[in-house]
DRENDO-305597 format. One record per atom (N, C-alpha, C): x, y, z. Coordinates in steps of 0.001 Angstrom, whole numbers, padded with zeros to 6 digits, always signed. Each point is the difference from the previous one (the first is absolute). Example, Ala and Ser with C-alpha at 12.3 -4.5 7.8 and 13.67 -1.06 7.14 Angstrom:
BEGIN
+013190-005690+007800
-000890+001190+000000
+000900+001200+000000
-000350+001050-000720
+000820+001190+000060
-000770+001090+000730
END
This chain:
BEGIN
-015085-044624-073616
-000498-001013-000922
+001123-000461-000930
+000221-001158+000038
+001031-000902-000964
-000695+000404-001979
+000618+001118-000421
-000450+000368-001034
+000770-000291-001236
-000651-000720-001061
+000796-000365-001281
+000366+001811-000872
+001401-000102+000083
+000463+001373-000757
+000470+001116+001252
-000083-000525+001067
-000138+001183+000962
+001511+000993+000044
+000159+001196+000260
+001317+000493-000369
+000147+000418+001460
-000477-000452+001073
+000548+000533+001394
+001408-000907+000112
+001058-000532-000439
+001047-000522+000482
+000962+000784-000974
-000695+000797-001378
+000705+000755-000584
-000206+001529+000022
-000519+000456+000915
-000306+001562+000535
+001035+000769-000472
+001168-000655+000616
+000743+001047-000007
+000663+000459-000985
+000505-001578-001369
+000185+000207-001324
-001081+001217-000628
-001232-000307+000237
-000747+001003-000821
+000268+001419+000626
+000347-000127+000981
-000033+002078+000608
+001636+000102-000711
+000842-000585+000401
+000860+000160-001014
+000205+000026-001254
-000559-000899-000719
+000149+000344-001642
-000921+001411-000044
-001118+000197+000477
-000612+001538+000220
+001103+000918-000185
+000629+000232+001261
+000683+000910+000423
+001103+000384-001220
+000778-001347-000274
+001369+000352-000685
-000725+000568-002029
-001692-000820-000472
-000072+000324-000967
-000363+001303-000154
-001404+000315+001176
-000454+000936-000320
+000347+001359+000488
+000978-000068+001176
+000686+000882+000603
-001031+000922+001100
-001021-000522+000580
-001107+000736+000536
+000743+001032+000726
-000242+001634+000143
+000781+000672+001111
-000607+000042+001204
-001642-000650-000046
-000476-000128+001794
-001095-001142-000002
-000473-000472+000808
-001260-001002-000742
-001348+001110-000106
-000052+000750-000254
-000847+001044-000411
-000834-000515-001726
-000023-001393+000007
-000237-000162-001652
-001420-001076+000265
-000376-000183-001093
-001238-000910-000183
+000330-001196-000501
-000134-001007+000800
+000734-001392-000398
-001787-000832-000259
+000226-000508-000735
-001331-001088-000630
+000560-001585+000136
-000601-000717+000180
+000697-001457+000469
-001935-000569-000605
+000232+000124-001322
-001189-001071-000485
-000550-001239-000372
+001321-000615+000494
-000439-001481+000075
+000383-000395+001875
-001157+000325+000785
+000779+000248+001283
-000059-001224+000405
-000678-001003+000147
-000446-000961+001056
+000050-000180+001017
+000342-000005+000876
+000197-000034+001462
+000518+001536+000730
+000191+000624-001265
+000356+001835+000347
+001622-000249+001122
+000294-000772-000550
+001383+000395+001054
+001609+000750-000708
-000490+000222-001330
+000561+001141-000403
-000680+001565-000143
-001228-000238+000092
-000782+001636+000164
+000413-000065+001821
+000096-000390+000817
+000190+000373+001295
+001229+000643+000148
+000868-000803-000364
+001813+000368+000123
-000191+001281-000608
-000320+000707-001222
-000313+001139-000489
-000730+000898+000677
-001174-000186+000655
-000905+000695+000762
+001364+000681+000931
+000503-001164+000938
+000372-000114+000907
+001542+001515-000046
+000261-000002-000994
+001290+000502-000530
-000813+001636-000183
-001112-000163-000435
-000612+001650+000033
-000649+000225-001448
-000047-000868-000713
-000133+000243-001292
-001267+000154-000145
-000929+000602-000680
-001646-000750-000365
-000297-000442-001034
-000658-001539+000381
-000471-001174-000590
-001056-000139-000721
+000255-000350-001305
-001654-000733-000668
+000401-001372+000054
-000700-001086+000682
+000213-001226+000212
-001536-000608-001092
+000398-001036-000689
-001255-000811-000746
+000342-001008+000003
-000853-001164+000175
+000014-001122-000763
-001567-001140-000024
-000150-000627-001141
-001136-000378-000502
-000654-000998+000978
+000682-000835+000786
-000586-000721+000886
-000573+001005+001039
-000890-000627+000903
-000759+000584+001016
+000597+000320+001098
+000283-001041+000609
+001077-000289+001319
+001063+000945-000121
+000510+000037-000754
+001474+000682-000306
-000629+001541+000231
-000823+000450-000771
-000346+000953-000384
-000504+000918+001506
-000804-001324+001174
-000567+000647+000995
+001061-000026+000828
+001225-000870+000266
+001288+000672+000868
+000237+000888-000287
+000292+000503-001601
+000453+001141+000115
-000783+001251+000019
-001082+000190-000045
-001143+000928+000505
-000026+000145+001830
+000237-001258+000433
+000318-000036+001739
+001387+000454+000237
+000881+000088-000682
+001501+000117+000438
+000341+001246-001057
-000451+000666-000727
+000594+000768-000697
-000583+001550-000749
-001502-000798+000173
-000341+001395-000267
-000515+000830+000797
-000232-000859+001081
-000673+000176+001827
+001071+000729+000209
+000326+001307+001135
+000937+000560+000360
-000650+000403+001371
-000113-000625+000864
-000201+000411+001674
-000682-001195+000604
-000043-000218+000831
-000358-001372+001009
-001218-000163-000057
-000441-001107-000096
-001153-000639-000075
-000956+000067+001520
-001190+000431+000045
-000535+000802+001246
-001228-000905-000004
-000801-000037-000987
-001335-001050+000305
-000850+000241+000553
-000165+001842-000250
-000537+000584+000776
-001613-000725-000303
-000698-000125-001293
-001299-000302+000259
-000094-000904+000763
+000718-001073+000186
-000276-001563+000332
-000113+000613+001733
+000995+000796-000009
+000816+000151+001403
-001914+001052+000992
-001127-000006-001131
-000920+001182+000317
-000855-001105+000137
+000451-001232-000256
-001531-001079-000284
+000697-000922+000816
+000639+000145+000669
+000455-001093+001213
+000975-000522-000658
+000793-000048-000517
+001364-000975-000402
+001244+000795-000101
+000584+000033+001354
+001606+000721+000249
+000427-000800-000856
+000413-001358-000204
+000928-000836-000910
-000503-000873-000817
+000233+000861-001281
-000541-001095-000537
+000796-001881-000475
+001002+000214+000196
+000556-001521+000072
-000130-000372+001432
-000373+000397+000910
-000430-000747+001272
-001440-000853-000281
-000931+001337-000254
-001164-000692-000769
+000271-000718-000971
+000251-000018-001328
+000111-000698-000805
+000298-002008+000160
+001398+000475+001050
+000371-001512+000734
-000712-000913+000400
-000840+000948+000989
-001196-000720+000822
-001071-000354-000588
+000192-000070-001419
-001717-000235-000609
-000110-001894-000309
-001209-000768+000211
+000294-000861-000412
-000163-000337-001718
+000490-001463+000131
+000440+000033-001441
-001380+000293-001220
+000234-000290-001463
-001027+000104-000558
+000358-001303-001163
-001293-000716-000081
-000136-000634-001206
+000284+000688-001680
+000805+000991-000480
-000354+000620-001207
+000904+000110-000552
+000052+000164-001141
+000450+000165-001607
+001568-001285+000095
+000899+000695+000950
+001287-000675+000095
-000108-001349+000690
-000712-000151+000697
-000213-000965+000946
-000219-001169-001300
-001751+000416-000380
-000147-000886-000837
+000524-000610-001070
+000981+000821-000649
+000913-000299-001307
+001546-000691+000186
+000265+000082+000987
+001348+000584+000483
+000070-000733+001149
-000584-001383+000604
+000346-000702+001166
-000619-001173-000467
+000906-001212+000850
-000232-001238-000322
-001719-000182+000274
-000444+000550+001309
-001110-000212+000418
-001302+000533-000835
+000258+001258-000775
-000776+000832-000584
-000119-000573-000896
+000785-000807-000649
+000395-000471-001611
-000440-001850-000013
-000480-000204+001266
+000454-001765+000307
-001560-000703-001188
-000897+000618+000042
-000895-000195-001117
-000020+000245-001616
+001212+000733-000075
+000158+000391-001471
+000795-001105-000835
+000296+000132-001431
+000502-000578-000917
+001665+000154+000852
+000290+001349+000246
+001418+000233+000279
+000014+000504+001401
+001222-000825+000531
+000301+000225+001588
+001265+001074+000217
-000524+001267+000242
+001351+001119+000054
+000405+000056+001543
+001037+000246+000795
+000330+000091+000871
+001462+001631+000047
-000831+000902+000021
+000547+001235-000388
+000800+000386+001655
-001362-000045+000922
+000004+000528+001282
-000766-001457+001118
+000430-000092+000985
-000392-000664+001091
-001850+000865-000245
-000510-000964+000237
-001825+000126+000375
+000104+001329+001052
+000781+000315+001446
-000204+000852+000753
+000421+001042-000588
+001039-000139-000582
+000768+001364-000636
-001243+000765-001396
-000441-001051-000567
-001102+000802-000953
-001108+000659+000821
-000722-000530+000716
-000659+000133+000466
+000517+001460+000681
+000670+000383+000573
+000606+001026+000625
+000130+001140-000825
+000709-000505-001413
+000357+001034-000907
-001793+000587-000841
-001055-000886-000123
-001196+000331-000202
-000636+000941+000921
+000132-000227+001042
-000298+000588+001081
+000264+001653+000055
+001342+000338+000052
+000561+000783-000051
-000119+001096-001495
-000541-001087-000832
+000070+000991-001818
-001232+000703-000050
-001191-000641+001099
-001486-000182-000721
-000224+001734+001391
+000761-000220+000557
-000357+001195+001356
+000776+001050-000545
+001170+000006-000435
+000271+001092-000347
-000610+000597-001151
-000683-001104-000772
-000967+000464-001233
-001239+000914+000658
-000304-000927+000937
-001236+000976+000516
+000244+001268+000667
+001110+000079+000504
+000629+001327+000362
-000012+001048-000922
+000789-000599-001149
+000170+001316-001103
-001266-000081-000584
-001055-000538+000028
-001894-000024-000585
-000359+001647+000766
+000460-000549+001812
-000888+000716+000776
+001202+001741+000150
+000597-000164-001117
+000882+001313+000482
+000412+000764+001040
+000355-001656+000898
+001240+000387+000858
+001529-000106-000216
+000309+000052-000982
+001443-000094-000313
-000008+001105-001505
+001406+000120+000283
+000156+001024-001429
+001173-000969-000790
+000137+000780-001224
+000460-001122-001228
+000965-000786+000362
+001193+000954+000573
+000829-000385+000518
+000355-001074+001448
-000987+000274+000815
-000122-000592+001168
-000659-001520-000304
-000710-000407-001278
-000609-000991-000740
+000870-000766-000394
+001070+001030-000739
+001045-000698-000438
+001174-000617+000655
+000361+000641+001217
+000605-000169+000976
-000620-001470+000647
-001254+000255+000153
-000506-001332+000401
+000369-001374-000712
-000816+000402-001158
+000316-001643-000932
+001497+000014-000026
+000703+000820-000459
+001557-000401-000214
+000564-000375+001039
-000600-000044+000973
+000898-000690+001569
-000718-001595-000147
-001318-000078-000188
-000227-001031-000364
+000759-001055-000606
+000041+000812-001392
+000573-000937-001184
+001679-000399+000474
+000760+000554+000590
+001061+000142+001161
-000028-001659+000476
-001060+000332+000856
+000054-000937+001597
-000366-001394-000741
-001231+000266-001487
-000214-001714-000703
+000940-000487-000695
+000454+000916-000489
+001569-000538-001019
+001316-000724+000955
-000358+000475+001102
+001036-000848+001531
-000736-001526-000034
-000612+000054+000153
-000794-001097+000633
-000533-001145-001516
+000605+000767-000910
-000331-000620-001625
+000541-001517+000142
-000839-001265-000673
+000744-000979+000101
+000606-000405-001299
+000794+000130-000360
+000767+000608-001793
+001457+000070+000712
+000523-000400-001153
+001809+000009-000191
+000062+001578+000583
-000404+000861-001113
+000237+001455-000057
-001357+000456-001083
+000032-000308-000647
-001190+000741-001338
-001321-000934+000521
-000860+000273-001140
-001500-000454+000208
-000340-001024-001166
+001425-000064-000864
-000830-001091-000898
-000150-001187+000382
+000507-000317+001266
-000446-001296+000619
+000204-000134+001130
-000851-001017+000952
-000270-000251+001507
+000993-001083+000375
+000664-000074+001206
+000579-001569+000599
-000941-000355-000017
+000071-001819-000091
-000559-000771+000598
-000974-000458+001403
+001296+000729+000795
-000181-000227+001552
+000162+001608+000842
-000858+000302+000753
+000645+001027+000542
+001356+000185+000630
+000637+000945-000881
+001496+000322+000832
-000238+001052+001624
+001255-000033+000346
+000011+000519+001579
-000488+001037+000148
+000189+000813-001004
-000149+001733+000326
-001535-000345-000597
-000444-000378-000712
-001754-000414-000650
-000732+000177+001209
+000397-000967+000580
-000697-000811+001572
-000068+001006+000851
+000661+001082+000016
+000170+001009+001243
-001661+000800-000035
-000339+000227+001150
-001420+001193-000459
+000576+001354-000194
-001108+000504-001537
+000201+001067-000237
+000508+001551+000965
+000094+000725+000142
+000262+001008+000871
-000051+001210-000928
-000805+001055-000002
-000213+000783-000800
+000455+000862+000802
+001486+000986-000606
+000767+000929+000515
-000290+001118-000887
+000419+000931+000584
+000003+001477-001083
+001110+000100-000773
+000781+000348-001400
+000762+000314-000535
+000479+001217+000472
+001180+000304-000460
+000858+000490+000542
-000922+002110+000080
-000209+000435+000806
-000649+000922-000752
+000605+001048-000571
-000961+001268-000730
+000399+000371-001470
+001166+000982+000593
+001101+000418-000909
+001092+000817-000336
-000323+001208+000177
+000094+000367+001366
-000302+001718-000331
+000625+001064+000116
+000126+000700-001693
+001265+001037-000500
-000971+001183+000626
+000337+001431+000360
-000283+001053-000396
+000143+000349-001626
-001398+000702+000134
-000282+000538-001270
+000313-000706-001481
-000626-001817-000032
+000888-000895-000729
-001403+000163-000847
+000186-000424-001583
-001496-000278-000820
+000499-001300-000714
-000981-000628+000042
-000452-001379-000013
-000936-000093-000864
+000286-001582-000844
-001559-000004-000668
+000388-001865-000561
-001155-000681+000637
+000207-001195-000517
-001287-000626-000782
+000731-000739-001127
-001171-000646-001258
+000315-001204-000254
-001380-000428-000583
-000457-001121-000025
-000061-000909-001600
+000730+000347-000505
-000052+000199-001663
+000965-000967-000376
-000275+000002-001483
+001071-000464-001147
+000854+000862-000057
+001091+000180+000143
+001666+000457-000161
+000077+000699-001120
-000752-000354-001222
+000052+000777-001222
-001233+000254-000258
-000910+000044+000579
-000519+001147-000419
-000562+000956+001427
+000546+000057+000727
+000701+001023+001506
+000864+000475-000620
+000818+000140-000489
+001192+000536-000853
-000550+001165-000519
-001047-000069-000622
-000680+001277-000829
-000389+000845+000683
+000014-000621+001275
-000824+001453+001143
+000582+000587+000610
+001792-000518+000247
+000946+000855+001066
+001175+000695-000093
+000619+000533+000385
+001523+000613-000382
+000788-000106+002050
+001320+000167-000890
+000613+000056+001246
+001773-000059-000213
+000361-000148+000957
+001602+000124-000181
+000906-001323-000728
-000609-001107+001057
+000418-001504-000295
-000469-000980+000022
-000339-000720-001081
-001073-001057-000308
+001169-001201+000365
-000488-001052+001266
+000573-001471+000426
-001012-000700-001031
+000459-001040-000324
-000792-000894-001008
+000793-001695+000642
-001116-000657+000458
+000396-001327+001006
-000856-000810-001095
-000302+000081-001046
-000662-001203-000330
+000220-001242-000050
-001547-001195-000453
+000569-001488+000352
+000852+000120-001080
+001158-001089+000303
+001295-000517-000310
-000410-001062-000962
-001100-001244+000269
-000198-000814-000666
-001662-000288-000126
+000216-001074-000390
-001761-000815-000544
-000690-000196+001212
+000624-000263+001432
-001280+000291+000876
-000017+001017+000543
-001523-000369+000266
-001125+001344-000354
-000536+000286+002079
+000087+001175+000256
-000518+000111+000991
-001072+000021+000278
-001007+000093-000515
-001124-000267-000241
-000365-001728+000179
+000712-000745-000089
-000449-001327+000111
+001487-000486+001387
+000856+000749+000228
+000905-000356+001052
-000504+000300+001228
-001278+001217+000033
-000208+000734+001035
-001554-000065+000459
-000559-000565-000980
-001304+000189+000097
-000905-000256+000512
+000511-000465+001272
-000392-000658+001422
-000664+001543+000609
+001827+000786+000189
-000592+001087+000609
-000599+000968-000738
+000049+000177-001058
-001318+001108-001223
-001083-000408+000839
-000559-001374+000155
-001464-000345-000113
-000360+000671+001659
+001299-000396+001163
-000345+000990+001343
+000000+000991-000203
+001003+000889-000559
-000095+001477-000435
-001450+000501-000280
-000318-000928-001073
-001493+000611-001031
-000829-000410+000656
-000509-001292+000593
-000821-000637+000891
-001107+000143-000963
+000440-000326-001177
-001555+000192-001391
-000415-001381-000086
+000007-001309+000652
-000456-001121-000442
+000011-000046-001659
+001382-000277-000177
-000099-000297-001853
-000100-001307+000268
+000202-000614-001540
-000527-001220-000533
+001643-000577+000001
-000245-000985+000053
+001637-000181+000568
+000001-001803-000869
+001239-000309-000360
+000215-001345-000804
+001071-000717+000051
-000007-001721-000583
+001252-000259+000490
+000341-000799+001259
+000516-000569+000181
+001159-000760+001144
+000421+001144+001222
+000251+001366-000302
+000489+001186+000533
-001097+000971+000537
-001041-000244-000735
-001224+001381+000182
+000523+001145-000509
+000632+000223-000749
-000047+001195-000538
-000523+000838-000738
+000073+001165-000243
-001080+000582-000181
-000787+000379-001222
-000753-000053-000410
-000393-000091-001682
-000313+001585-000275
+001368+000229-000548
+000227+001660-000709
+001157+000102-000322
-000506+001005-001274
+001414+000321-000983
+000678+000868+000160
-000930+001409+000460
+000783+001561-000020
+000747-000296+000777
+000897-000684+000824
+000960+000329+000910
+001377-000639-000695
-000178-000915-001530
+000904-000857-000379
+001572+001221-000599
+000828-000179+000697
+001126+001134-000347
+000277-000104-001563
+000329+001156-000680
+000687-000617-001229
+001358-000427+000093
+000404+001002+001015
+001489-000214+000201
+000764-001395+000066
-001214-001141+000390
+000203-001246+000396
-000540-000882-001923
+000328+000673-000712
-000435-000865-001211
+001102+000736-000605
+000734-001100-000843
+001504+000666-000369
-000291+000817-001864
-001118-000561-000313
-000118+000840-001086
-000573+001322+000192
-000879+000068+001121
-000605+001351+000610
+001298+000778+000728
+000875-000556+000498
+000940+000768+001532
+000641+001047-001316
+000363-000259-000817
+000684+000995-000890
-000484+001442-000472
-001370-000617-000470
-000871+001298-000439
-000561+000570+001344
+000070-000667+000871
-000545+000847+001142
+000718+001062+000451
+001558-000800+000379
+000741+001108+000596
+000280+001009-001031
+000504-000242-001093
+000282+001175-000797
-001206+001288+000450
-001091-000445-000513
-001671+000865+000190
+000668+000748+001245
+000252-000718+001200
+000297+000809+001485
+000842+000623-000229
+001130+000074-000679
+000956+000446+000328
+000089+001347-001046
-001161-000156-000912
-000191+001315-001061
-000833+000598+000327
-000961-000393+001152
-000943+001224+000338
+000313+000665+000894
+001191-000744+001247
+000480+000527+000637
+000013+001792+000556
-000512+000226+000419
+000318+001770+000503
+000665+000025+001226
+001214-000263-000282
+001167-000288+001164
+000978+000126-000360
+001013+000968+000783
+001146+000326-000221
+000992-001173-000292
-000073-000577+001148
+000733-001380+000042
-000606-001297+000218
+000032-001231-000914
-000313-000722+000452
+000782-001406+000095
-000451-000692+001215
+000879-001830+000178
-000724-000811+000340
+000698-000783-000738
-000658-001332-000223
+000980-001061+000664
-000701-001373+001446
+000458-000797+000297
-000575-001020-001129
+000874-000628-000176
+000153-001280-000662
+000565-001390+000078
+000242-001297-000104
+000806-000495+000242
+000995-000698-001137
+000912-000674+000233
+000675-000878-001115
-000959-000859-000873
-000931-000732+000810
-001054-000914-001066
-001488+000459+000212
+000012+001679-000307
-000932+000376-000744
-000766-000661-001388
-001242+000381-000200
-000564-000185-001131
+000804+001041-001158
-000114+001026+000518
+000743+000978-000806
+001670+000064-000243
+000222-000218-000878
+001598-000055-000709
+000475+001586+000881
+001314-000236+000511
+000629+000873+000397
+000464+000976-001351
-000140-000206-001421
+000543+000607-000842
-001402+000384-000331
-001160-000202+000148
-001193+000337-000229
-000157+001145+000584
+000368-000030+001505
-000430+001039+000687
+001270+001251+000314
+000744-000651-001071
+001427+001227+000033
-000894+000824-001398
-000107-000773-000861
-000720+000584-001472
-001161+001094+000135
-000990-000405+000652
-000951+000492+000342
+000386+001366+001078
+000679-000211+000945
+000119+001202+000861
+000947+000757-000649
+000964+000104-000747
+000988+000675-000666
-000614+000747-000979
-001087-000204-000540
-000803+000604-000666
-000521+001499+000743
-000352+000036+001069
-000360+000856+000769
+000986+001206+000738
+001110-000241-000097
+000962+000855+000745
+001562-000835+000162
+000631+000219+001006
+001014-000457+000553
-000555-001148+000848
+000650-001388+000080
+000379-000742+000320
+001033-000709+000906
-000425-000788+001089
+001007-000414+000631
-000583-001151+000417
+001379-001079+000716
-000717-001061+000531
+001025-000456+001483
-000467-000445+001287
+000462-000252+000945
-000926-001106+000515
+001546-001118+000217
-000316-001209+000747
+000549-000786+001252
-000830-000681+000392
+000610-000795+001327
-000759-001432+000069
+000905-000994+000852
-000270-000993-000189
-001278+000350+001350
-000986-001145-000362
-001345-000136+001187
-000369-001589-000037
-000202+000026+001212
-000517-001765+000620
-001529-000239-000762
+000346-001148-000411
-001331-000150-001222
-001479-000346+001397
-000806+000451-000345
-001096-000169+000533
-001031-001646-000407
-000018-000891+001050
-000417-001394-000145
-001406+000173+000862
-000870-000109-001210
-001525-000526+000584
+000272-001195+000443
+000367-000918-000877
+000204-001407+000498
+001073-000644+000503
-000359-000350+001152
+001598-000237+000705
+000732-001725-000432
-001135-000328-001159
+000770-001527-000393
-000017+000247-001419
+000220+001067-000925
+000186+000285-001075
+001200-000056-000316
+000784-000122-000680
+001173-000272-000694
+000936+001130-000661
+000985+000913+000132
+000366+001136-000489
+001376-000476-000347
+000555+001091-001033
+001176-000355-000369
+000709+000194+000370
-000391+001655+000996
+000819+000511+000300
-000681+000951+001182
+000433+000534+001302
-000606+000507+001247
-000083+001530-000105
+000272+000327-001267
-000003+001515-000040
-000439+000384-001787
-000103+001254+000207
-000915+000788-001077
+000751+000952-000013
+000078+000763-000987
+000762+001305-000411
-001102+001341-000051
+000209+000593+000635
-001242+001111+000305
+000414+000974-000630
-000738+000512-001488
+000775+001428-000757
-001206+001204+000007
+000933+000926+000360
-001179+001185+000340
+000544+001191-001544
-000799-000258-000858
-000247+000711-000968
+000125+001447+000187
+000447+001081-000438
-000074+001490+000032
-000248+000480-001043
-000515+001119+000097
-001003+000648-001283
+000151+001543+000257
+000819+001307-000278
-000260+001238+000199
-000619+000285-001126
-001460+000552+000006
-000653-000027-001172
+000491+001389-000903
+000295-000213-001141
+000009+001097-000648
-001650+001068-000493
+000272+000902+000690
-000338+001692-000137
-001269-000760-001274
+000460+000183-000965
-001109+000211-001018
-001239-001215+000332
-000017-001080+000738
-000664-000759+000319
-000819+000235+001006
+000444+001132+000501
-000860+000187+001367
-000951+001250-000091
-001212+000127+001068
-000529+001237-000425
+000508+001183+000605
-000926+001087-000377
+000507+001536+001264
+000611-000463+001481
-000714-001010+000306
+000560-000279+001845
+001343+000546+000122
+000481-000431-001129
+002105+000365+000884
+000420+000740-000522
END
């Protein structure tokens, strides 16, 4: 998934600034990555041996990484596999389409009677993706699937609609016309399946960042928060509403979704200050880092002030290719400065754990 903030092209900066700050002597440690979104820094970690608490407040995000991270052995399907369904994306494929929730909001055809004409998805492609949300709902009703195997489901979903999305890249707005890849029919594939360590512990949440903070300890707290004023919650909220499949009340030119708890503070520049500090003082973590960029909300001397308060301090940077939702937007410049904050917390801040 083409993800705003995503750190898979900077993997390897982060295992490195790891390595050289915190000096790990094996990956034998507890790495937390609580602003995960797309979990492709809790994987690289999984992957390395470490065990993961992965969180983040959106849904979608939250159910990849419950399918990819806290899952540890292959996906079997055994109930489905007891009620006649060896595959379930064979079945799933073959279902025909459905008139519901996305269809109607979310296609020229569904929408051709309303005040506002959205064109999110081709008519077949909703129809497909309804299809597919409303059966696996009835699946996890009739308790043939377990949490994970649920989750595994929708998150391949939300996968295969975000391909087929007719959008630049984000959700705050539709083309005009269907583009090429729009037009293609859906194809609902399986994600990659889950990471499996011996003897690895796992645990993924669904929470606010600060106040999850109060409930965990561990070796090394990653901190990815938003960078600026948009809000994932209104960039993404196409796929929340497949994820949740809650028929909210939805408004607007966009349909988006009418709710607050998901609004970040991090993304309000008088809130991003008092927030992070709060995280970074309740912290029960040996070490913690923070990605950031050059045109953060947060002052780079803000967040030297604030973390220096806590222990030792460091900071390591590299240049990174700026990330363009919009490919006719205007930039000054084709790159971003990516600074990964370090934090060895000082002793008196922390509890018994260490």
């Amino acid at each position: 998934m083409n993800y705003i903030g995503s750190k898979y092209s900077i993997l390897d900066f982060i295992d490195e600034t790891v390595l050289d700050f915190a000096h790990p002597v094996s990956n034998n440690y507890v790495f937390c990555d609580i602003f995960s979104g797309t979990g492709v820094v809790s994987k690289y970690f999984k992957r390395k041996g470490c065990s993961v608490i992965s969180n983040d407040i959106q849904s979608y995000s939250y159910m990849i990484s419950k399918a990819l991270i806290e899952n540890n052995e292959e996906y079997s399907f055994d109930t489905l596999k007891g009620h006649g369904i060896d595959d379930p994306f064979t079945y799933l494929n073959e279902l025909p389409g459905l008139e519901g929730f996305i269809f109607k909001n979310y296609t020229l055809l569904g929408t051709e009677k309303e005040e506002i004409q959205r064109l999110y998805f081709s008519d077949d492609n909703a129809k497909k993706i309804d299809a597919i949300r409303v059966q696996i709902e009835d699946w996890k009703r009739a308790n043939y699937l377990t949490e994970n195997e649920y989750c595994y489901l929708v998150a391949s979903l939300v996968e295969a609609a975000d391909k087929v999305a007719n959008t630049a890249s984000v959700y705050e707005a539709f083309l005009k016309k269907l583009k090429a890849s729009a037009a293609k029919p859906l194809v609902f594939r399986p994600l990659d399946q889950a990471i499996c360590i011996p003897n690895g512990v796992y645990a993924c949440y669904n929470e606010d960042a600060n106040q999850l903070i109060e409930k965990i300890h561990g070796d090394i707290l990653y901190m990815d928060p938003p960078y600026n004023t948009r809000k994932y919650d209104t960039n993404y909220h196409l796929l929340e509403t497949i994820a949740l499949y809650d028929s909210p009340q939805i408004k607007g030119k966009t349909g988006v979704r009418l709710e607050q708890k998901k609004k970040s503070r991090y993304c309000m520049k008088r809130e991003a200050i008092l927030a992070f500090e709060d995280l970074v003082k309740k912290a029960d973590f040996k070490y913690l880092f923070l990605s950031y960029n050059d045109e953060g909300i947060i002052s780079m001397g803000d967040i030297r002030k604030i973390m220096s308060k806590y222990g030792k301090y460091r900071c390591y940077s590299r240049k990174h290719k700026r990330y363009k939702s919009d490919a006719k937007r205007e930039y000054a410049k084709d790159f971003t400065i990516e600074y990964i904050h370090c934090l060895e917390k000082d002793p008196k801040f922390l509890s018994n754990n260490f």
